[in-house]
DSSP file (Angstrom, degrees, kcal/mol; ACC not computed):
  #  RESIDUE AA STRUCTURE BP1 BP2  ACC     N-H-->O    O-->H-N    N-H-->O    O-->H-N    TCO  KAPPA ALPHA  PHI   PSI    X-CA   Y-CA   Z-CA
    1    1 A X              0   0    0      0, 0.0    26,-0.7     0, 0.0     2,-0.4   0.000 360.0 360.0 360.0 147.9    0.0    0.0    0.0
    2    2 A X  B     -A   26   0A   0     24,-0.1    24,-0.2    95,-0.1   105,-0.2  -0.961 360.0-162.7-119.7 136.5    1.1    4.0   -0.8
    3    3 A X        -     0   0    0     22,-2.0    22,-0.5    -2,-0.4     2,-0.2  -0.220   6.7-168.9 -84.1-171.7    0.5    6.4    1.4
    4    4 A X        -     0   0    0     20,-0.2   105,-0.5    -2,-0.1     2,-0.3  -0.641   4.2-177.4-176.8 130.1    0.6   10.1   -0.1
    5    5 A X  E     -B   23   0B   0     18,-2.3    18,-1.7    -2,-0.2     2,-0.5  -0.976   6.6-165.7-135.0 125.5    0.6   13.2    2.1
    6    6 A X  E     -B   22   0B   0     -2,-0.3     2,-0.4    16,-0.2    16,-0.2  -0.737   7.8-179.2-116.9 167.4    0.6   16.6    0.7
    7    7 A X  E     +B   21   0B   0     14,-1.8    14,-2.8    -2,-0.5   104,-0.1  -0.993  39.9  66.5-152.2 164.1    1.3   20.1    2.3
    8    8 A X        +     0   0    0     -2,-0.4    11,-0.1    12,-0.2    -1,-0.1   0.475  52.3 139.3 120.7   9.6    1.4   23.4    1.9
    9    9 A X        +     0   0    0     -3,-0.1     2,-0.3   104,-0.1   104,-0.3   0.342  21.9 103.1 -80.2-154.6   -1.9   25.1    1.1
   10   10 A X  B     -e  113   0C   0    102,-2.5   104,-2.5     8,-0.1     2,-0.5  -0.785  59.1 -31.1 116.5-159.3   -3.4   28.2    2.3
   11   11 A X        +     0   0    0     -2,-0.3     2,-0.2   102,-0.2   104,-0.1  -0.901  53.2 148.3-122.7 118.6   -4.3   31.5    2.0
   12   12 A X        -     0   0    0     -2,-0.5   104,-1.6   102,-0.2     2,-0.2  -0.748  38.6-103.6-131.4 172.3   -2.4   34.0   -0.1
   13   13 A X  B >   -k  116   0D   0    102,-0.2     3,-0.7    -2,-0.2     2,-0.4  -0.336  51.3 -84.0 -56.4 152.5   -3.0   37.4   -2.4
   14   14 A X  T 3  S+     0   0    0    102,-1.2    72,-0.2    -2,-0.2    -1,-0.2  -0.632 122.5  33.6 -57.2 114.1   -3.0   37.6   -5.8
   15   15 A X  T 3  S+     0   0    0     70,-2.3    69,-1.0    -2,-0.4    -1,-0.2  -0.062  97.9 115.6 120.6 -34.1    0.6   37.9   -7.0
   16   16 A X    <   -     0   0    0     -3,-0.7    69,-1.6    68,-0.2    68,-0.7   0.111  57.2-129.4 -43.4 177.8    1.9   35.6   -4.1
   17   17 A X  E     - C   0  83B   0     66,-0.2     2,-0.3    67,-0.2    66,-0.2  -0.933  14.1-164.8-121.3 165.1    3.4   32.4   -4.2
   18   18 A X  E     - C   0  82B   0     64,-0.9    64,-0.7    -2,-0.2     2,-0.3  -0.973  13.0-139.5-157.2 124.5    2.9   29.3   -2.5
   19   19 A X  E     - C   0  81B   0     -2,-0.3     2,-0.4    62,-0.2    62,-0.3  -0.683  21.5-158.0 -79.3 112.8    5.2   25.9   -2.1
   20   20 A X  E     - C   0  80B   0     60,-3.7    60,-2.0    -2,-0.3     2,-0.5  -0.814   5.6-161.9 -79.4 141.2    3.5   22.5   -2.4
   21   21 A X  E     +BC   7  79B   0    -14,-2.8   -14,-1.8    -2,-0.4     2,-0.5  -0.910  12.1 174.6-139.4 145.6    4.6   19.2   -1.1
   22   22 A X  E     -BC   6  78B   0     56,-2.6    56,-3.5    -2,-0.5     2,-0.4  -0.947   3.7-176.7-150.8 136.9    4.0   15.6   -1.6
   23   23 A X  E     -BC   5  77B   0    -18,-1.7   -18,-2.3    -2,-0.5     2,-0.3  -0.985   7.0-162.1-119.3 137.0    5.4   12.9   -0.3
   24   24 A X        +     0   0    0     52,-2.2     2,-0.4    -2,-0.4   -20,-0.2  -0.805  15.8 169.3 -97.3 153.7    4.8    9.1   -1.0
   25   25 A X        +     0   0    0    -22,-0.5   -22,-2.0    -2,-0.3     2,-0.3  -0.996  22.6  94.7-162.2 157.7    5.9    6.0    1.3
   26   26 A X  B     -A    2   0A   0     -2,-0.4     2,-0.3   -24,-0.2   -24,-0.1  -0.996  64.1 -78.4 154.3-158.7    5.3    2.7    1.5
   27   27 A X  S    S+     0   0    0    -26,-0.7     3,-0.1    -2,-0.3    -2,-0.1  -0.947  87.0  29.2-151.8 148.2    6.9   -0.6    0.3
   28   28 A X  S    S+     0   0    0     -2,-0.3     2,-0.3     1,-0.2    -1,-0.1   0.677  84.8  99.6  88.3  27.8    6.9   -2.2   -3.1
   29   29 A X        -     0   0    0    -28,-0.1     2,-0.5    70,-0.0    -1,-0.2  -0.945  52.3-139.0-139.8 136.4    6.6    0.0   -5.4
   30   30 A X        -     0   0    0     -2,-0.3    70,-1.4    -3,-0.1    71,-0.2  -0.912  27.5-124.1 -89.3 105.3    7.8    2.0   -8.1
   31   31 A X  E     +F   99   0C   0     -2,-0.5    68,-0.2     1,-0.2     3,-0.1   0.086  28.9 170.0 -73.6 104.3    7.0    5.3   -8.9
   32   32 A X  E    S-     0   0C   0     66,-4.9    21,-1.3     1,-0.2     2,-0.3   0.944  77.8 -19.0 -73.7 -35.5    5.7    6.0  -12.9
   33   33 A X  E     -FG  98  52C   0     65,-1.6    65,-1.9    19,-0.3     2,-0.5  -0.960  52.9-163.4-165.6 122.7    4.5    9.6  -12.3
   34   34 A X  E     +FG  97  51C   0     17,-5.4    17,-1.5    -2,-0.3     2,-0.2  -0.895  34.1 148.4-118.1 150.3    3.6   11.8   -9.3
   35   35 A X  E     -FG  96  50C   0     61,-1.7    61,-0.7    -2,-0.5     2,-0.3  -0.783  40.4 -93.9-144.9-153.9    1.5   15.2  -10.2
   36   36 A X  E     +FG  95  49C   0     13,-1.9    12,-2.2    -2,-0.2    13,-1.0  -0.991  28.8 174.0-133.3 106.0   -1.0   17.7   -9.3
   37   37 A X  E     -FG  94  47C   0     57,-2.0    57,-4.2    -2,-0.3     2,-0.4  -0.956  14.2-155.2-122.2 162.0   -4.5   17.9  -10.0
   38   38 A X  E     -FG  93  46C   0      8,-0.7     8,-1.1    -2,-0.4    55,-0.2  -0.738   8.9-165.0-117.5 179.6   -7.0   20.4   -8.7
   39   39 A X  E     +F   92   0C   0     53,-0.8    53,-0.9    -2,-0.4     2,-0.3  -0.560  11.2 169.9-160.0 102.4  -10.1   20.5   -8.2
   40   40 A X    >   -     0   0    0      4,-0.4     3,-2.1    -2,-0.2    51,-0.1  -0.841  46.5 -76.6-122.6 168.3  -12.5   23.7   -7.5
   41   41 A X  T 3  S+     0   0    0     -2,-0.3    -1,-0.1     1,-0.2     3,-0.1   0.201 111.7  13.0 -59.0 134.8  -16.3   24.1   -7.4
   42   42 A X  T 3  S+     0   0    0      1,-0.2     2,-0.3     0, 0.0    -1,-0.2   0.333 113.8  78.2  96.6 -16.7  -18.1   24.2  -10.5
   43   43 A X  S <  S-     0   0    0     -3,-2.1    -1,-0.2     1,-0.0     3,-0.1  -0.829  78.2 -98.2-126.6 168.3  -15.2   23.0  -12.7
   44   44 A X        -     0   0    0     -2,-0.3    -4,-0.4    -3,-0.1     2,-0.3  -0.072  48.6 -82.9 -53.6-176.2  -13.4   19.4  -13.6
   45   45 A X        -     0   0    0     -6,-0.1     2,-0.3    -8,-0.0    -6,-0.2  -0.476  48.1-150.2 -82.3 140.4  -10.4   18.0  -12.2
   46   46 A X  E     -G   38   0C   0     -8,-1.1     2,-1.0    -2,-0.3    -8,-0.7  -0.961  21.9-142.8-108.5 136.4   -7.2   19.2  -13.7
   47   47 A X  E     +G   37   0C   0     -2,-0.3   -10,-0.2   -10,-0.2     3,-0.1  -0.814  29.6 174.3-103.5  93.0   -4.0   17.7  -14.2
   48   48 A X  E     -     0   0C   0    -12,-2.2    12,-2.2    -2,-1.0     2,-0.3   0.742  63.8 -11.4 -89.2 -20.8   -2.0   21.0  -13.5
   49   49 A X  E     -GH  36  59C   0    -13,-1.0   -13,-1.9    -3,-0.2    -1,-0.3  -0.930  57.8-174.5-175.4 160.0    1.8   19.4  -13.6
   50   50 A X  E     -GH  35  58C   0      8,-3.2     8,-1.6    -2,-0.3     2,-0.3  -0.807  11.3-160.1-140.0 167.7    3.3   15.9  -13.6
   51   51 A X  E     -GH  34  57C   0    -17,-1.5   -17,-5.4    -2,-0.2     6,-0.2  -0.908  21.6-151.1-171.3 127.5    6.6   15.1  -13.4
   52   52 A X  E >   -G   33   0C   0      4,-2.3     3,-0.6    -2,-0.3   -19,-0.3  -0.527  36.4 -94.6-114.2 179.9    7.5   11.1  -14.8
   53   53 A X  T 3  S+     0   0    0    -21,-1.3   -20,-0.1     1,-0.3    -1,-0.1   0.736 122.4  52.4 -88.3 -13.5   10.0    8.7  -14.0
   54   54 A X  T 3  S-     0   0    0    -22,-0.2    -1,-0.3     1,-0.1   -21,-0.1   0.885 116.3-104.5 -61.7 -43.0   12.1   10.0  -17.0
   55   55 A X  S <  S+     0   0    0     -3,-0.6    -2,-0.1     1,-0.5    -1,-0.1  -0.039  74.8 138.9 140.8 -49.7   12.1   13.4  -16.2
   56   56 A X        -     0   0    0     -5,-0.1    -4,-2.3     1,-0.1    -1,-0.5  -0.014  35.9-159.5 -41.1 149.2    9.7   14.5  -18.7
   57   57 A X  E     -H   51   0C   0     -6,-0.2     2,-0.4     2,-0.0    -6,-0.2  -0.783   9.1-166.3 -99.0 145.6    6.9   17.4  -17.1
   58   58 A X  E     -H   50   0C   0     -8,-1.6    -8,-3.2    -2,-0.3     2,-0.3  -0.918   5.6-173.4-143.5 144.6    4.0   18.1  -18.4
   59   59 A X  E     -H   49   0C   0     -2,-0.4   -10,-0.2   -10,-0.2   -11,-0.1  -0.873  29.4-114.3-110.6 149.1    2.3   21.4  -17.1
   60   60 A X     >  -     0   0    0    -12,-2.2     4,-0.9    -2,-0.3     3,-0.2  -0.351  36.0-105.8 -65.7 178.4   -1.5   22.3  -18.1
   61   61 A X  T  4 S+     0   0    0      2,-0.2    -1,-0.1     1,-0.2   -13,-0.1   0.373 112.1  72.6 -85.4 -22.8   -1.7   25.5  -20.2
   62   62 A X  T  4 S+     0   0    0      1,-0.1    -1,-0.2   -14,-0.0   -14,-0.1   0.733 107.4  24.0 -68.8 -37.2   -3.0   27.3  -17.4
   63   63 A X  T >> S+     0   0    0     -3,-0.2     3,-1.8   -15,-0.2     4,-0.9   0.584  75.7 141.8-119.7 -32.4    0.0   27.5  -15.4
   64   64 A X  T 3< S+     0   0    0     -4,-0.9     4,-0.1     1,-0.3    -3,-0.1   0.121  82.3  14.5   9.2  82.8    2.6   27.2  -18.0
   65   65 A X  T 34 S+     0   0    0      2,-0.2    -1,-0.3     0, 0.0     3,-0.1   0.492 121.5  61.7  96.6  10.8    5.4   29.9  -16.6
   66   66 A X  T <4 S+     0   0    0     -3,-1.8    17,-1.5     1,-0.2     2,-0.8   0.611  98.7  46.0-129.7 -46.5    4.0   30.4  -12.9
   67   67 A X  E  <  -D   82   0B   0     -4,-0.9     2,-0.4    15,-0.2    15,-0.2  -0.778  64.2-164.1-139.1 143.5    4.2   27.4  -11.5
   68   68 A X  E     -D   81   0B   0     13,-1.8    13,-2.6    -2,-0.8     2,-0.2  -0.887   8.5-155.1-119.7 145.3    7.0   24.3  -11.2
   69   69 A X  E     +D   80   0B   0     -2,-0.4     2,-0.2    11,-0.2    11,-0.2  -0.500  20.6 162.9 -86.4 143.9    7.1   21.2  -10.4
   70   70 A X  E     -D   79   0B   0      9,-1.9     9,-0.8    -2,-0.2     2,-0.3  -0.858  18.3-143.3-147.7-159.6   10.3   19.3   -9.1
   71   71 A X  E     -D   78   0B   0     -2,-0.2     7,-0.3     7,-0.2     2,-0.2  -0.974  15.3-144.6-140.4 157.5   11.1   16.1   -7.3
   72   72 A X  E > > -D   77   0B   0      5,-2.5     3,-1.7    -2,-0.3     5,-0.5  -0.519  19.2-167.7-143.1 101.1   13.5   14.8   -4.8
   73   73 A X  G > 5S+     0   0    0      1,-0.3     3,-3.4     2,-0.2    -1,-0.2   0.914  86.0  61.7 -22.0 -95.6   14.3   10.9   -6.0
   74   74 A X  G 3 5S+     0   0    0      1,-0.3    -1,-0.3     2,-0.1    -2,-0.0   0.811 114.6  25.3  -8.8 -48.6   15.8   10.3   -3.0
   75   75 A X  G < 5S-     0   0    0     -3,-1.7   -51,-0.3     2,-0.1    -1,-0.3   0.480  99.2-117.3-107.2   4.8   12.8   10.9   -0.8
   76   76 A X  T < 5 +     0   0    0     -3,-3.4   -52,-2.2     1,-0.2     2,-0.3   0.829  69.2 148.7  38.8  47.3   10.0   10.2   -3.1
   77   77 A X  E   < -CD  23  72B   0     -5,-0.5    -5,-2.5   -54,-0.3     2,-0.4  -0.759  31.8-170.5-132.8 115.9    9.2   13.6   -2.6
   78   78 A X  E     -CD  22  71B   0    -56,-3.5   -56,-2.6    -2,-0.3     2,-0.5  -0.978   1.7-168.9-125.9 147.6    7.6   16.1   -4.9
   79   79 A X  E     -CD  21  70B   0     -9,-0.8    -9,-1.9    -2,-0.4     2,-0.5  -0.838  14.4-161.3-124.7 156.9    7.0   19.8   -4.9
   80   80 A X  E     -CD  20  69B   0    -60,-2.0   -60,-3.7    -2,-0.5     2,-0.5  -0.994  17.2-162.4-130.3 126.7    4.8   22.6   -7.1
   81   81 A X  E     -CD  19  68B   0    -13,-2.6   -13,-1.8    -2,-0.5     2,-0.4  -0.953  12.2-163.5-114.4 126.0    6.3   26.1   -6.4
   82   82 A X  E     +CD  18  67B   0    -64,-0.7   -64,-0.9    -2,-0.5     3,-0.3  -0.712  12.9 175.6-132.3  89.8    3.6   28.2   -7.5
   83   83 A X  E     +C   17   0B   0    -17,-1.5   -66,-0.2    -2,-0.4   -67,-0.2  -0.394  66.0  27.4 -83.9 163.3    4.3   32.2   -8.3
   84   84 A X  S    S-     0   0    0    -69,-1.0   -68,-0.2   -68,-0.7   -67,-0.2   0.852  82.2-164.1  60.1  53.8    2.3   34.8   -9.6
   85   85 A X        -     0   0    0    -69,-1.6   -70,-2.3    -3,-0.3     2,-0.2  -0.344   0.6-159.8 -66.8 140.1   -1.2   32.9   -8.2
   86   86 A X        -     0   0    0    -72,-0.2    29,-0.2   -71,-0.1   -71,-0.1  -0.161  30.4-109.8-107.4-161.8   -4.5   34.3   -9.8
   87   87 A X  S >  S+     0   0    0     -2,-0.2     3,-3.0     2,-0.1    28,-0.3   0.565 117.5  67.1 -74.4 -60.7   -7.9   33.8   -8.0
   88   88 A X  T 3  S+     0   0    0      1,-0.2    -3,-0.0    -3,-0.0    -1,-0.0   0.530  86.0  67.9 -68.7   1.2   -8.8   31.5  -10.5
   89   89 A X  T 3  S+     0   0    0     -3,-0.1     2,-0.4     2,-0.0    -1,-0.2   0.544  75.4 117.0 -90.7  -3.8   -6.1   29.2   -9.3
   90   90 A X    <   +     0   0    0     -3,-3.0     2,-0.3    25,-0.1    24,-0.2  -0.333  39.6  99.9 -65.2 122.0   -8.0   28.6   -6.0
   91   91 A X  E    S- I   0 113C   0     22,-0.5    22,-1.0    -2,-0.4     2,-1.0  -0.990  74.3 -63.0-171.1 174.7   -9.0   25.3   -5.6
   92   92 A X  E     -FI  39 112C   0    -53,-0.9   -53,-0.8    -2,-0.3     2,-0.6  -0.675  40.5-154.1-100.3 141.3   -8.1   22.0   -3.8
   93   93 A X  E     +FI  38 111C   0     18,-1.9    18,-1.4    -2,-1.0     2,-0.3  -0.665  13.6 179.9 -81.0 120.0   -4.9   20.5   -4.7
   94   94 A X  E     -F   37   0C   0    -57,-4.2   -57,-2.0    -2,-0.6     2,-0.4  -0.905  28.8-125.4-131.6 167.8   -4.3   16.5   -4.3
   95   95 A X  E     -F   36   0C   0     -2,-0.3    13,-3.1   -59,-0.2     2,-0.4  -0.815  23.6-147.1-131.5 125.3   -1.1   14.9   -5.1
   96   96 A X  E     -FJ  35 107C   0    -61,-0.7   -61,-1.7    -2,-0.4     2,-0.4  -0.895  12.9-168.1 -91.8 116.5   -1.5   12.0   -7.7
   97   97 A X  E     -FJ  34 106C   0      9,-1.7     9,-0.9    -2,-0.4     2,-0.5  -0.787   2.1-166.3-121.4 114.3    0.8    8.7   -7.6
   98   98 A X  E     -FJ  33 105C   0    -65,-1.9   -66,-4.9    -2,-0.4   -65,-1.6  -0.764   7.4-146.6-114.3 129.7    0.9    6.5  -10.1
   99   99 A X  E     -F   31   0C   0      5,-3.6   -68,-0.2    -2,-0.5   -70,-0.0  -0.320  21.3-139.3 -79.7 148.5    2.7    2.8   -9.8
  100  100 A X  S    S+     0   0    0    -70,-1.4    -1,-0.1     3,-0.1   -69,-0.1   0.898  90.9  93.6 -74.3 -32.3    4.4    0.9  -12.5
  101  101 A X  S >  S-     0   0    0      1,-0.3     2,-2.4   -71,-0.2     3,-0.7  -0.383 121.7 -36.0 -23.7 112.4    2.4   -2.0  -10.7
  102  102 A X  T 3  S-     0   0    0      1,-0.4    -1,-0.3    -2,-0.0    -2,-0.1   0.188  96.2 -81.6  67.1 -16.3   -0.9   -2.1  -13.0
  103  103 A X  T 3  S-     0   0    0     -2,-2.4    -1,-0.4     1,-0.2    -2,-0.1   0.517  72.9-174.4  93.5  -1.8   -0.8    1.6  -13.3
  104  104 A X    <   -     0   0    0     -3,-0.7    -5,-3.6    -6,-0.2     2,-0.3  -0.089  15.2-141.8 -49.1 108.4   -2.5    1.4   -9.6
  105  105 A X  E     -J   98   0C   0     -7,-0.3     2,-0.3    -9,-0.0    -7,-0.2  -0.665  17.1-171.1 -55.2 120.8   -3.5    5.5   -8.7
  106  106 A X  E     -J   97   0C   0     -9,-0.9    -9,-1.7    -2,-0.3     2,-0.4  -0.958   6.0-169.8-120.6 151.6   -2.9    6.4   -5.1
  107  107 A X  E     -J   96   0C   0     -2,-0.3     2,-0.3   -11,-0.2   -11,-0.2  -0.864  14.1-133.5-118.1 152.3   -4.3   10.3   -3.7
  108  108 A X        -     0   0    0    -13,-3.1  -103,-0.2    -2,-0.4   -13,-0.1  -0.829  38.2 -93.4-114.7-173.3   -3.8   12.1   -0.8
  109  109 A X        -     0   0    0   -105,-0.5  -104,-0.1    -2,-0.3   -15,-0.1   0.614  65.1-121.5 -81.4 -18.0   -6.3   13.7    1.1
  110  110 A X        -     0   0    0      1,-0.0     2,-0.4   -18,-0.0   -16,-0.2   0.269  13.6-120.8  84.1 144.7   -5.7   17.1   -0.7
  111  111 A X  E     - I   0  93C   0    -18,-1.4   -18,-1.9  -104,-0.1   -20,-0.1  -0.983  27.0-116.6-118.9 121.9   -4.6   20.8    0.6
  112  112 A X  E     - I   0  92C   0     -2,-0.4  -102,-2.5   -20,-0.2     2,-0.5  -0.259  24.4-163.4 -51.0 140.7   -6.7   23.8    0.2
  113  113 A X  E     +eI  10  91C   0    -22,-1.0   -22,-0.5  -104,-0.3     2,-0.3  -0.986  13.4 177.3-118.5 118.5   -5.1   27.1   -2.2
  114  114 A X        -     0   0    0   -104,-2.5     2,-0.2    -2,-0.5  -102,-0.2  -0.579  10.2-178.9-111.5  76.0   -7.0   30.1   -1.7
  115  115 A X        -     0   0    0     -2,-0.3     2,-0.4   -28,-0.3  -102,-0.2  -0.373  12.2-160.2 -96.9 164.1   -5.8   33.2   -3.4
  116  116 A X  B      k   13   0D   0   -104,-1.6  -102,-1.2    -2,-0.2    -2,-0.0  -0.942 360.0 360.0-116.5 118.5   -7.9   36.2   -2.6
  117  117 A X              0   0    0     -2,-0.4  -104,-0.1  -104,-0.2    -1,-0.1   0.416 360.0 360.0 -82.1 360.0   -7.9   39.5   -5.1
């Protein structure tokens, strides 16, 4: 079983930034892909940035130049550094992990973002 625990949310201005973090733990598994999706009221889930066992990123279109993703291997450890935050970015955040095992999805519980204008 994977756990996945994320932090970092809160409440910022318009213009701010705000650090995300997600960690995964367990045993027996290997990591394909850890991301970010969000998810606020009234609209889908988004897959805002992903980071795969290659290297490769993928960001949404949305966020594209504000906000990066990175990892640290070592710790199974990912982070979303997120600058220049709109309003429209407010939403709740969950941390994605996906196993080479089946492709088996794990979440965490998700962290609130709330930027304010």
């Amino acid at each position: 079983q994977v756990q996945v625990v994320e932090s970092g949310g809160g409440l910022v201005q318009a213009g701010g930034s705000l650090r995300l973090s997600c960690t995964a733990s367990g045993s027996g598994f290997s990591i394909k892909s850890m991301g970010w999706y969000r998810l606020a009221p009234g609209k889908e889930r988004e897959l805002v940035a992903q980071i795969r066992s290659g290297g490769n990123t993928y960001y949404a279109d949305s966020v594209k130049g504000r906000f990066t993703i990175s990892q640290n291997n070592a710790k199974n450890t990912i982070y979303l550094q997120m600058d220049s935050l709109k309003p429209d970015d407010t939403a709740v955040y969950y941390c994605n992990v996906v196993s080479f095992l089946f492709d088996s999805n794990y979440w965490g519980k998700g962290t609130l973002v709330t930027v304010s204008s």
